[in-house]
C-alpha positions as CSV (number, residue, x, y, z in Angstrom):
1,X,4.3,7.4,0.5
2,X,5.4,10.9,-0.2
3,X,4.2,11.0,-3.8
4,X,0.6,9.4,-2.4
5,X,0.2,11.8,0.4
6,X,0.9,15.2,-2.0
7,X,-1.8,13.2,-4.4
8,X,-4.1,13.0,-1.7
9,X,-3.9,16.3,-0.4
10,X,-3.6,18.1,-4.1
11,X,-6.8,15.7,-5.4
12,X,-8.2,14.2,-1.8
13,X,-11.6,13.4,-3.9
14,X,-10.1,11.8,-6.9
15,X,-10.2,8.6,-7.8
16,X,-7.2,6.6,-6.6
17,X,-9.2,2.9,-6.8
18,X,-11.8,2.0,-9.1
19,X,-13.5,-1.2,-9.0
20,X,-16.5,-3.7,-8.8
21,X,-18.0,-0.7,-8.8
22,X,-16.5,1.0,-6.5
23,X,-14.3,3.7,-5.9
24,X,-11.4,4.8,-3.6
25,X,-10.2,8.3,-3.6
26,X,-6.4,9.1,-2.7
27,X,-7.7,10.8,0.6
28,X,-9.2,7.4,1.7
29,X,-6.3,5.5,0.1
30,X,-3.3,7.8,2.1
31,X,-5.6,7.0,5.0
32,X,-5.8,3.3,4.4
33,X,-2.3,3.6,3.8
34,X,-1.2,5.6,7.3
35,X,-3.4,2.8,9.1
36,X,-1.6,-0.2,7.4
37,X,1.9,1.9,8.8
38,X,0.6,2.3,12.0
39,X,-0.6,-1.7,11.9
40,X,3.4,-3.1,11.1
41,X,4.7,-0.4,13.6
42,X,2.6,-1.9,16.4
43,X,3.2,-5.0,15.6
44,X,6.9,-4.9,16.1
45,X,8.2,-3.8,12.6
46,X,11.5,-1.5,12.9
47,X,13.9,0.6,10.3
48,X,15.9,-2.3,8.7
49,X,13.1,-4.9,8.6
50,X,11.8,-6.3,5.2
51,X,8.1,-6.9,5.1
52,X,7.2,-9.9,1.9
53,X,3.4,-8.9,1.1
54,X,1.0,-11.5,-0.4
55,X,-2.3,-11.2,-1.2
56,X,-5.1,-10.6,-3.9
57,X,-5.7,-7.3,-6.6
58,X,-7.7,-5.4,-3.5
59,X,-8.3,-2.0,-2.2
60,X,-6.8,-3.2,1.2
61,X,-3.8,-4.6,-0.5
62,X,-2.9,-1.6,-2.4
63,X,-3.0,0.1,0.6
64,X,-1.2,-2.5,2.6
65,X,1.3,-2.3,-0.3
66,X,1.7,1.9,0.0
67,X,1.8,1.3,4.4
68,X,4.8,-1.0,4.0
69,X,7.7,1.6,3.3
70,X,8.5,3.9,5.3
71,X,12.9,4.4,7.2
72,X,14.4,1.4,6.3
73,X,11.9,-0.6,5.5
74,X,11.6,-2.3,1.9
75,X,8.4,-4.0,1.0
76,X,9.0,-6.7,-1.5
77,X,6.0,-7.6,-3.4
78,X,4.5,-11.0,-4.5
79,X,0.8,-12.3,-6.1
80,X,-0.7,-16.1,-5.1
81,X,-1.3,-16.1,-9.3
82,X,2.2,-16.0,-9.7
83,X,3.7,-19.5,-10.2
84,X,7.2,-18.1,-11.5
85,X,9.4,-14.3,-10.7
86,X,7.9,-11.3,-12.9
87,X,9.0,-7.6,-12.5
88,X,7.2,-5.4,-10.5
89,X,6.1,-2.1,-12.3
């Protein structure tokens, strides 16, 4: 999240997200971001803990996807499309 929240606070305007339309800048993202943290804190998740993600292309995902790490905690990161393994970029 380090690289996202320097982005966000270097460019908090920019465009982070663009779609249907729409755009999300890295100072909405980072936010988006701290709240999904904050969301798998309170619900229980500790350093150690893995956390699977699954879930569409979205704005929400993304930033459910940069909330997930954080001390000890790996996110490991999966698409409903996907009928076999692919690399994640």
């Amino acid at each position: 999240m380090d690289w996202l929240r320097s982005t966000a606070q270097r460019l908090p305007g920019a465009p982070a997200l663009v779609g249907g339309g729409r755009a999300l800048s890295y100072a909405d993202l980072d936010a988006a971001a701290d709240a999904a943290a904050a969301a798998l804190a309170a619900g229980g998740v500790v350093p150690g803990d893995r956390v699977a993600f699954w879930g569409e292309g979205t704005a929400a995902a993304v930033a459910a996807v940069w909330g997930i790490p954080g001390p000890g905690r790996w996110r490991c990161p999966s698409a409903p499309d996907c009928s076999r393994p692919r690399p994640w970029h």
